[in-house]
C-alpha positions in Angstrom: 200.4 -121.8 251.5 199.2 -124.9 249.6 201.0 -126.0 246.8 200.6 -125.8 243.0 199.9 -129.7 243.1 197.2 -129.3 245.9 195.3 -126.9 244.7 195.3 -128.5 241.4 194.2 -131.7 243.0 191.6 -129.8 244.4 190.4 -128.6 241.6 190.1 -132.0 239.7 188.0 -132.9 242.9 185.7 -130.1 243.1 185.2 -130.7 239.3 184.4 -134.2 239.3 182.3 -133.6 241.8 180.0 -131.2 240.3 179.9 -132.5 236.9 178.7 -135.6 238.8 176.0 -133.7 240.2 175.1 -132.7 236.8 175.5 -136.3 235.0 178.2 -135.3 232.9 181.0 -137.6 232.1 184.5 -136.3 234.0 185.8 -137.7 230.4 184.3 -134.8 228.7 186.4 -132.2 230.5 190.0 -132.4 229.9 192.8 -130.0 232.1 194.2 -128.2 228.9 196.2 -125.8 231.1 198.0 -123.6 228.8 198.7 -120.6 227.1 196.6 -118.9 223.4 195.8 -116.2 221.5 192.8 -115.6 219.0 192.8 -112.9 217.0 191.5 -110.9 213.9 193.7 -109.4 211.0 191.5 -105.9 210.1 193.5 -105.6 206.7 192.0 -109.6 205.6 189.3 -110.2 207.8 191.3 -113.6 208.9 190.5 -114.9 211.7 193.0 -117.3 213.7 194.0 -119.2 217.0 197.4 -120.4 218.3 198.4 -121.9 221.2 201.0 -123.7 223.4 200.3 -126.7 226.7 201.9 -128.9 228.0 198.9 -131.3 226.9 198.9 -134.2 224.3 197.4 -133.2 220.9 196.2 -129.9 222.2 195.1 -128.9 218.6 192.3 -131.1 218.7 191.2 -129.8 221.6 191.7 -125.7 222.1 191.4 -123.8 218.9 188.0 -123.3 216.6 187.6 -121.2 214.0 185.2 -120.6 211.1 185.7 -117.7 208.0 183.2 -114.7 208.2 182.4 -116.2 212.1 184.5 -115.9 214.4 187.9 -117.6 216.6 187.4 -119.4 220.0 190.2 -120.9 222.3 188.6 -123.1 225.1 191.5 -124.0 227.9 192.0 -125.1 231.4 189.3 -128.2 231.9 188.2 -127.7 228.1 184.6 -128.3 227.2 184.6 -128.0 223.5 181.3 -126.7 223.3 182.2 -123.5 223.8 184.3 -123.9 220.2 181.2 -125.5 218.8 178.6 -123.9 220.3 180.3 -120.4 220.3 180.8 -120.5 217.0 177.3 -121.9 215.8 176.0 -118.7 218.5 178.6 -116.1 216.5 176.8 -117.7 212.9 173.2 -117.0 213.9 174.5 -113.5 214.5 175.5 -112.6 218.3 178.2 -111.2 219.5 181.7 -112.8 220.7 180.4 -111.2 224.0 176.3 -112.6 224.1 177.9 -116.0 223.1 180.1 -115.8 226.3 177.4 -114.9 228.4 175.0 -117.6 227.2 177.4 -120.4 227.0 179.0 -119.7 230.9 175.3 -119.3 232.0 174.4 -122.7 230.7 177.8 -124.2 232.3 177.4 -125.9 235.6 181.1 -125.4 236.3 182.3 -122.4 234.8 185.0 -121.2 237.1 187.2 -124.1 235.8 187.2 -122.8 232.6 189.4 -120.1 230.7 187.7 -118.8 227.5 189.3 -116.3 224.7 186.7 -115.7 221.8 186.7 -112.9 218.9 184.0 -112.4 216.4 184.6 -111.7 212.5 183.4 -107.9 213.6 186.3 -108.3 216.0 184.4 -107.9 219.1 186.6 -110.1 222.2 184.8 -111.5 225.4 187.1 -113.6 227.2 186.8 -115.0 230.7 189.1 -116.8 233.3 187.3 -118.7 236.1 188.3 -118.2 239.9 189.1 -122.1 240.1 191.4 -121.7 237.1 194.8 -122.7 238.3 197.6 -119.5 238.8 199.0 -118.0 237.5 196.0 -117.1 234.9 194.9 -114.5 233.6 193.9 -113.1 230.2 194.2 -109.3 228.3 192.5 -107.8 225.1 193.8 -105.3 222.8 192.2 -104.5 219.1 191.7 -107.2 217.1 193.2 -109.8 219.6 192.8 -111.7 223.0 195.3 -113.9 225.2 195.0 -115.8 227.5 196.7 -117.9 229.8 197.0 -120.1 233.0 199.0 -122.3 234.8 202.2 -120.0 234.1 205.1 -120.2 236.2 205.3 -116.7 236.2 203.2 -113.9 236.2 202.6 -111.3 233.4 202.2 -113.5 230.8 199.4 -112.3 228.9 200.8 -109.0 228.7 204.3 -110.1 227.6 202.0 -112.4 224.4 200.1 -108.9 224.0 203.3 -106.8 223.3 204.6 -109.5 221.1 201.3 -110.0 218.8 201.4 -105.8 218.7 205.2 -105.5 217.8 205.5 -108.5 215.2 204.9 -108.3 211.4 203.8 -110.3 208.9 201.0 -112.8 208.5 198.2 -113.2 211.1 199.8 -116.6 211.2 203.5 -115.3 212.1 202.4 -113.1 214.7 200.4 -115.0 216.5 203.0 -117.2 216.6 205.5 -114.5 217.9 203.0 -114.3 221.0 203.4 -117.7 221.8 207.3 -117.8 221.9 206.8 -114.6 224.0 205.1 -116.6 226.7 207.7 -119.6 226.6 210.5 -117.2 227.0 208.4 -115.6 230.0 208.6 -119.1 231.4 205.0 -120.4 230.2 203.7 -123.9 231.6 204.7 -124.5 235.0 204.9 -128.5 233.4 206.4 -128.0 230.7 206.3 -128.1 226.7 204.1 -131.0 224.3 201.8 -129.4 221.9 200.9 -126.5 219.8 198.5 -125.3 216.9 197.7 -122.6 214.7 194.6 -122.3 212.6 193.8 -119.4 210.7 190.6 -118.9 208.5 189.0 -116.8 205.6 187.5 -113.6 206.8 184.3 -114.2 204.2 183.4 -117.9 204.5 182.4 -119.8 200.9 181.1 -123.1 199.9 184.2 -124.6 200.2 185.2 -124.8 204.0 188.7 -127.0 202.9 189.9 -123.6 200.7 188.4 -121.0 203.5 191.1 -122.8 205.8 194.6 -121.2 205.3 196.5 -122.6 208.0 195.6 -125.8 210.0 198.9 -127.0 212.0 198.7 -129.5 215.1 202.0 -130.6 216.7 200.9 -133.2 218.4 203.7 -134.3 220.6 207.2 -132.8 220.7 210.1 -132.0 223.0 210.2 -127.9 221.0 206.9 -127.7 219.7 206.9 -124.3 218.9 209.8 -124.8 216.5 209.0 -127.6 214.9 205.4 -125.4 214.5 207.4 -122.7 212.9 209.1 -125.0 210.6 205.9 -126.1 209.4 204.7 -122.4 208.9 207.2 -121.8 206.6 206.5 -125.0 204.9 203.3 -124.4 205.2 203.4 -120.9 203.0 205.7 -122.8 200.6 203.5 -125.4 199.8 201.0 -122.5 199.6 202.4 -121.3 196.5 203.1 -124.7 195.0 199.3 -125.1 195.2 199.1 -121.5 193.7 201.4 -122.6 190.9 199.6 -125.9 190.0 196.0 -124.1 189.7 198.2 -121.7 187.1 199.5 -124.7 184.9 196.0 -126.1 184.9 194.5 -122.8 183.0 197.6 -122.6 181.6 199.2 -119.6 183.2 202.8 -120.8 182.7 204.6 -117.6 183.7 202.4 -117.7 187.1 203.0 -121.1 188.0 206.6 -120.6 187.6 206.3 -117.8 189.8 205.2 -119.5 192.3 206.9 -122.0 192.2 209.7 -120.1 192.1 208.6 -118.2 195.5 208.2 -121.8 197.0 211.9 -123.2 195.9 213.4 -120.2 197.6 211.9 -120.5 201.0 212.9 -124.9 200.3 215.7 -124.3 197.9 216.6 -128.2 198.7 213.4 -129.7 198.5 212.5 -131.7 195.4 209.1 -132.0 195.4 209.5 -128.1 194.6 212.6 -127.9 192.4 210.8 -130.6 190.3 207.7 -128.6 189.9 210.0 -125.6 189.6 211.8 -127.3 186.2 208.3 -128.6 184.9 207.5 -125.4 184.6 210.2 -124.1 182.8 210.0 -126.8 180.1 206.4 -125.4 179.7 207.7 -122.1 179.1 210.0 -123.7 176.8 213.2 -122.7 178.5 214.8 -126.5 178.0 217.9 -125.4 179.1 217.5 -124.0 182.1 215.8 -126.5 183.2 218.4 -129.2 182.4 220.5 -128.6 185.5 217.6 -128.9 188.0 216.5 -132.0 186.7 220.0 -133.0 186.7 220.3 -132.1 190.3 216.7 -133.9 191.0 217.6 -137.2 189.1 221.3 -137.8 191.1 219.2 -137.6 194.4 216.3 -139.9 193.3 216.0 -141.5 189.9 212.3 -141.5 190.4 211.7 -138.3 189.6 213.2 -139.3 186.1 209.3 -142.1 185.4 207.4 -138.8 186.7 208.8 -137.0 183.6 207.5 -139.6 181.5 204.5 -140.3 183.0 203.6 -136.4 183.1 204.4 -136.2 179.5 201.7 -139.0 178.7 199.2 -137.0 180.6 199.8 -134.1 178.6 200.7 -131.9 181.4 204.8 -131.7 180.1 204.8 -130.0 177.2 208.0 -132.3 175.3 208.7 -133.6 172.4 211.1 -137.1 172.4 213.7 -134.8 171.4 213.6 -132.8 174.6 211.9 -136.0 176.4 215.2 -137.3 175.6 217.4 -134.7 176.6 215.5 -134.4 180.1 215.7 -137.7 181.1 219.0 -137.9 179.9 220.3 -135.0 181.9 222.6 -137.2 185.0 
């Protein structure tokens, strides 16, 4: 029986070989072998992607997504096109299935790719080509799609399927549940590098940046599926930091420190929030209780104490030099 390394070496043969029949560049196609998920959130309409390889900046790479359109994950010997392209097919109006078809009709070497696409209707196509390196496979329930090849076991995309199914929470979390399912089922026969998560509106506006809700890469990294949950939760803090600085701009002082307050509790020790956190509180005109976070903010970094000041000359802390005074005083 050959071995894993032959037949992948094969492979990488039997591909260079055709896209040189078809005067494509072998640098276009990159062996992504790895694990994903793309799914749909019926309560949102958000759409998402996440996925783990043992590739270098997989992110950049695997996952595509677009509000009101639709989620692709292009693996094995990626060709992006099938991200842009699928979803520019899913936009004029086809479905995650007819974009498939047309995109692995117009492929010369198909059979070397592994495809996992959802539409914003939630409509799944996926497909894993014969050349695609075991073990691979892929599996659709409602509302999701994973896929997966180059394990080093079996059963993989059913062990990422129970996980999505069973977790709670956030599209976000649970896709990320999947993909820790498939490491602990032994995922890439190679090893661990990268992962991403991107998750989009399910109604797409003029402004793509705020339609994105989650757009993670781990580039490089010995656990990159911690360190990707890590950011997550970061991630959602920040989340409500940005909630709470929209509310002090129209000058919704009990919402920003809401959220700000939602934001210090995931980071408790983080000053960036804590600082916002006290701001906040002056605003409301509860002085003293913001005293001891400042306090606790200053004996870590003294800079914080010039942001006071320089806030109050934009006129976005609300202090007289009494209380300017007892703030910047507080040690």
């Amino acid at each position: 029986m050959p071995s894993v390394f032959s037949v992948f070496l094969a492979c990488l043969l039997s591909l260079s070989s055709a896209l040189a029949d078809t005067h494509t560049t072998v640098g276009t196609q990159r062996p992504v072998h790895t694990y994903s998920i793309v799914a749909r959130d019926p309560q949102t309409g958000q759409l998402g992607v996440a996925v783990q390889s043992h590739w270098f900046s997989v992110g950049a790479l695997v996952p595509w997504a677009r509000a009101g359109v639709g989620a692709v994950a292009t693996q094995s010997f990626v060709d992006v096109r099938y991200g842009t392209e699928g979803l520019a097919l899913m936009q004029d109006g086809k479905s995650a299935q007819d974009a498939l078809k047309q995109l692995l009709r117009e492929d010369p070497t198909p059979e070397v790719r592994q495809v996992g696409m959802i539409d914003a209707s939630g409509n799944i196509a996926q497909h894993t080509g014969t050349q695609c390196i075991q073990h691979a496979g892929h599996l659709a329930g409602k509302n999701f799609a994973v896929q997966a090849n180059l394990m080093i076991n079996e059963g993989v995309p059913e062990v990422m399927a129970k996980a999505f199914q069973q977790a709670q929470g956030p599209l976000a979390e649970r896709m990320l549940m999947a993909l820790f399912a498939a490491q602990a089922a032994g995922g890439d026969l190679r090893g661990k590098q990268s992962a991403a998560i991107v998750v989009v509106k399910g109604k797409s506006s003029d402004q793509p940046w705020v339609d994105r809700l989650v757009d993670l890469h781990i580039e490089d990294s010995p656990q990159p599926l911690l360190e990707l949950r890590r950011l997550l939760k970061l991630n959602t803090a920040y989340a409500h930091m940005n909630s709470g600085d929209h509310a002090l701009e129209s000058g919704d002082v009990d919402g920003a420190l809401a959220e700000y307050g939602y934001a210090q509790a995931l980071f408790p020790d983080n000053l960036e929030m804590k600082f916002w956190h006290a701001v906040s509180l002056v605003n409301a005109g509860r002085i003293d209780e913001s005293l001891p976070v400042f306090r606790a903010i200053f004996s870590q970094d003294a800079y914080w104490r010039e942001l006071v000041l320089r806030l109050n000359n934009a006129g976005l802390l609300e202090a007289d030099r009494q209380v300017l005074d007892r703030i910047t005083g507080a040690n």
